[in-house]
C-alpha positions in Angstrom: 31.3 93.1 0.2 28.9 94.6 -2.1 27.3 98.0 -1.4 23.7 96.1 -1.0 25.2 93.7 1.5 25.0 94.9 5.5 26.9 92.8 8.0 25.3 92.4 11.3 26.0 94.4 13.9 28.2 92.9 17.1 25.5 93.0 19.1 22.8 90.6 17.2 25.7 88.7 16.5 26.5 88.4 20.4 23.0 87.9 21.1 22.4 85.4 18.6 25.3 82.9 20.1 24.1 83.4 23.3 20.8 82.1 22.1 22.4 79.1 20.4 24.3 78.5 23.4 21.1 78.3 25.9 19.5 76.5 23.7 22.6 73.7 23.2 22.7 74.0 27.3 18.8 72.9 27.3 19.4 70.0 25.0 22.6 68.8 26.8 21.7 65.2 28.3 23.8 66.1 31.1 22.4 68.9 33.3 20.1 69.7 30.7 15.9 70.8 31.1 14.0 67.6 31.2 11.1 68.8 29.5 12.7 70.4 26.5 15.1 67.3 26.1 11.5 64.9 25.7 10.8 67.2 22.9 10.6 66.6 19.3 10.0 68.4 15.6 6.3 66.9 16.1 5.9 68.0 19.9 7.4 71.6 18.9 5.9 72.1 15.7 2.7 73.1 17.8 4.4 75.9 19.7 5.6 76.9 16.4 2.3 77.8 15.0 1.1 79.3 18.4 4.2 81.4 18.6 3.3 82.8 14.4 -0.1 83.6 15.8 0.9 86.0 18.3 3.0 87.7 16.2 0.0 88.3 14.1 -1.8 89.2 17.5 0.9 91.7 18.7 0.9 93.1 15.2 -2.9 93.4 15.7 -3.0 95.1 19.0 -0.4 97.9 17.7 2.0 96.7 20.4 5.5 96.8 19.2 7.1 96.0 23.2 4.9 93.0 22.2 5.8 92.5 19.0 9.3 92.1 20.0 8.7 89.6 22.6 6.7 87.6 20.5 9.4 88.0 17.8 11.8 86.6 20.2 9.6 83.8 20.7 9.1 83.2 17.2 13.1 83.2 16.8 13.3 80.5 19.6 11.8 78.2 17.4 13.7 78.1 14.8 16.5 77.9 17.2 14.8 74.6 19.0 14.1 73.0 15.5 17.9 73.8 14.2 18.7 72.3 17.3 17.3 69.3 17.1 18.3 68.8 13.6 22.0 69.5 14.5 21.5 66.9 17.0 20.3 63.8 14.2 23.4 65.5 12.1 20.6 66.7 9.5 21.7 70.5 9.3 22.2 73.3 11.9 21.1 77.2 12.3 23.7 78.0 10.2 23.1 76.3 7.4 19.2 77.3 8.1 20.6 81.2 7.8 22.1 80.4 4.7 19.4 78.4 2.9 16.9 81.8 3.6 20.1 84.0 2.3 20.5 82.2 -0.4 16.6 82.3 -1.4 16.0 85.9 -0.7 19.3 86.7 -3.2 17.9 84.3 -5.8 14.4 85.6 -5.6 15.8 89.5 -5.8 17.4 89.8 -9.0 15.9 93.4 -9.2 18.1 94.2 -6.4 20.8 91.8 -6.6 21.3 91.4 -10.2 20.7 93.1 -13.3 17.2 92.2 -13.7 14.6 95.0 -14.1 11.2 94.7 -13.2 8.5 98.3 -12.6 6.4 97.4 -10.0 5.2 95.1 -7.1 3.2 93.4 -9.6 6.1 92.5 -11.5 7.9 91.2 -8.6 5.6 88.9 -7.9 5.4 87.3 -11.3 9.2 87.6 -10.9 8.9 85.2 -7.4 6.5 82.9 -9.1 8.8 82.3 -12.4 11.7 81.4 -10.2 9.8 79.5 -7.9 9.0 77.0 -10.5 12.2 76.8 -12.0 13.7 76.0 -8.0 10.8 73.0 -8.0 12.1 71.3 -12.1 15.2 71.9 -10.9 14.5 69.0 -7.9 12.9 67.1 -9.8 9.2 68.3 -9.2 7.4 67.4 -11.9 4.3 69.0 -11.1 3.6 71.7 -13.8 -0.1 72.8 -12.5 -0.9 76.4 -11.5 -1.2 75.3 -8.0 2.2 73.3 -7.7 3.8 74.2 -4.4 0.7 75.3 -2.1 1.7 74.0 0.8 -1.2 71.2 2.4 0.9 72.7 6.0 -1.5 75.7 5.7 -4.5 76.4 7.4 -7.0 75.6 5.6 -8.5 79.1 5.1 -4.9 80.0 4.0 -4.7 77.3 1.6 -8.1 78.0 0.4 -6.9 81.9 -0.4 -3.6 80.3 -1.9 -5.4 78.0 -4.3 -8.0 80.4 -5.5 -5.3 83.0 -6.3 -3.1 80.6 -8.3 -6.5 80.0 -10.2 -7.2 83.3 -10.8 -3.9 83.7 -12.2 -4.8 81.5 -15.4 -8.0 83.0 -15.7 -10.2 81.2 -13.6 -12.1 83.5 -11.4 -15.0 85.2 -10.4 -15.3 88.4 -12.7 -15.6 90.4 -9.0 -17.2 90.2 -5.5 -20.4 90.3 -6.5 -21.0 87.3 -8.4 -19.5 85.8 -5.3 -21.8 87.1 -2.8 -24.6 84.9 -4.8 -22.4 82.0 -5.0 -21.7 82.9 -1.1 -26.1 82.9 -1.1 -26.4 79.5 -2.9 -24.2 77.6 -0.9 -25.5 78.9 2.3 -29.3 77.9 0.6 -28.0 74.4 0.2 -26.6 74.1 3.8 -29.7 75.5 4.8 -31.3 72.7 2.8 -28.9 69.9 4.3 -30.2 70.7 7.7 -33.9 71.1 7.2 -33.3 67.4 6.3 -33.0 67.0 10.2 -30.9 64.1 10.5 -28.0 65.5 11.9 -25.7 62.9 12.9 -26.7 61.2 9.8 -25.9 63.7 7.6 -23.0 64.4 8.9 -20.9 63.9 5.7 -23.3 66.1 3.6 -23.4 68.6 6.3 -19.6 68.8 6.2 -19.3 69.4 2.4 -21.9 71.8 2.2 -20.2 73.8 4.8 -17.1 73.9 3.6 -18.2 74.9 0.2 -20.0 78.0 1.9 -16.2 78.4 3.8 -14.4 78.3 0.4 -16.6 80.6 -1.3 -15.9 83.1 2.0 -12.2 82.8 1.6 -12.7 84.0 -1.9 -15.0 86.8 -1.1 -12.4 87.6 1.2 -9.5 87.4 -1.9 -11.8 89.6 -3.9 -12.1 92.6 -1.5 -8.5 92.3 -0.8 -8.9 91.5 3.2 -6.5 89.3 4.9 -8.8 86.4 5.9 -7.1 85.5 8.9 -7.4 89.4 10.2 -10.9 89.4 9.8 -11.3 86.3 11.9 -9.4 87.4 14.7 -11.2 90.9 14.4 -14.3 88.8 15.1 -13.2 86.5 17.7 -11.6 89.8 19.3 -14.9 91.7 19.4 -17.1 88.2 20.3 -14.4 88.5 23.3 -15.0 91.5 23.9 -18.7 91.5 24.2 -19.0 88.2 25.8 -17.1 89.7 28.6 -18.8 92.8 29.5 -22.1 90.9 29.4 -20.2 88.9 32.5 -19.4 91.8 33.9 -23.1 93.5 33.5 -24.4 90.4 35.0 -22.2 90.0 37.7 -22.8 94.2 38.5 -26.7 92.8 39.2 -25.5 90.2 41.7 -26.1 87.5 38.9 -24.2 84.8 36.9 -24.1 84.8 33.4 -24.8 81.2 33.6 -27.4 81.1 36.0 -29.7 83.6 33.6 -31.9 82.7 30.4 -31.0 83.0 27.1 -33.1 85.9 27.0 -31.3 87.8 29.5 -28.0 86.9 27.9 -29.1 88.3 24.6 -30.7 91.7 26.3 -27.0 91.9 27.7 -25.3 91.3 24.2 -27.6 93.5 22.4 -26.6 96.2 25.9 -23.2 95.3 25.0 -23.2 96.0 21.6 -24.9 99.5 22.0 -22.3 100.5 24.4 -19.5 99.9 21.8 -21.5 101.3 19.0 -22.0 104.6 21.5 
């Protein structure tokens, strides 16, 4: 064993098995869980996404007792999917541990080989060279700068993914500026689209305008180097946020929230944003 090389420890190796094993006893068609045997790649790949997200969420928070549940939960994914696969004689977790191994070694050859590179930078041109050369070597034929985006993504992932592969041959906004009145002129011709009134019959137009505006937000985003995703949930967190203390304001004056006028509700936002801002 090399010096970079760590074995794992006895007890993530214990712990490990014993996860394989549960999940083996949940599959087993004899005396197995009903629910997780009706399960499939399609019916998990859901949870799969969810469990990501509150990773992200935990990560948000600052809460590492979460973080390590949700970890956990993140792990028992894989394990459910290498499961199943096992099951169809496809591959199993350990062949899923190696694959990842493998990768990480190949894509490391500053630290697992006698290539040199002097900065983060350079890794990642490093990643992006061996990437390609992984895809001709199966047969991928596909030579364009934005080869191997996933279409898996989110959308506002992909959207980030794309425009940075652009940007790497030269095709980009010379900064954020410029994109704040692309950011304007899209938003004018959404504008537009609805002033047209028709609604449900411009619904086509309506969609395309809006997801140029949403493009040219995911690349505003790029520009001022903010993770896209963050700065959703930082909103959704703080519309959260607000939207419950204005139940809470109304309910202290013996009301609904529902049962009062939008102009109440928005005297309680505005209330509720003053109290955060103080």
């Amino acid at each position: 064993m090399s010096t970079h090389e760590t074995p794992a420890t006895g007890n993530a190796s214990a712990e490990l098995e014993r996860l394989l094993a549960i999940m083996a006893r949940l599959r087993d068609p004899q005396g197995g869980c009903p629910w997780d045997l009706e399960q499939n790649f399609a019916t998990i790949a859901p949870y799969t996404i969810e469990e990501a997200y509150e990773v992200a969420d935990a990560i948000d928070r600052g809460d590492l007792d979460d973080l390590c549940d949700e970890l956990g939960d993140l792990l028992l994914q894989v394990v459910f999917h290498a499961r199943m696969a096992e099951e169809q004689g496809a591959f199993a977790f350990a062949e899923v541990a190696r694959a990842i191994s493998d990768k990480m070694q190949r894509r490391h050859p500053h630290v697992f080989a006698d290539v040199s590179v002097e900065d983060a930078d350079g890794v990642m041109r490093n990643w992006d060279a061996i990437k390609r050369a992984e895809r001709a070597a199966k047969g991928d034929k596909d030579t364009s700068a934005l080869a191997g985006i996933s279409r898996g993504l989110p959308e506002w992932q992909r959207a980030v993914k794309l425009q940075s592969r652009a940007a790497k041959v030269g095709f980009d906004w010379p900064g954020p500026l410029p994109v704040l009145d692309k950011a304007a002129e899209e938003l004018q011709e959404l504008r537009e689209e609805f002033e047209r009134g028709d609604i449900v019959g411009n619904k086509a137009r309506l969609q395309e305008e809006l997801g140029d505006l949403l493009f040219v937000c995911a690349n505003l985003a790029r520009h001022a180097d903010i993770d896209l995703g963050a700065a959703l949930r930082g909103a959704n967190h703080k519309f959260e946020r607000r939207f419950r203390s204005m139940e809470a304001q109304a309910e202290a004056q013996g009301d609904s929230l529902a049962a009062l006028d939008l102009d109440a509700q928005e005297a309680l936002w505005q209330h509720a944003k003053a109290t955060e801002k103080a």
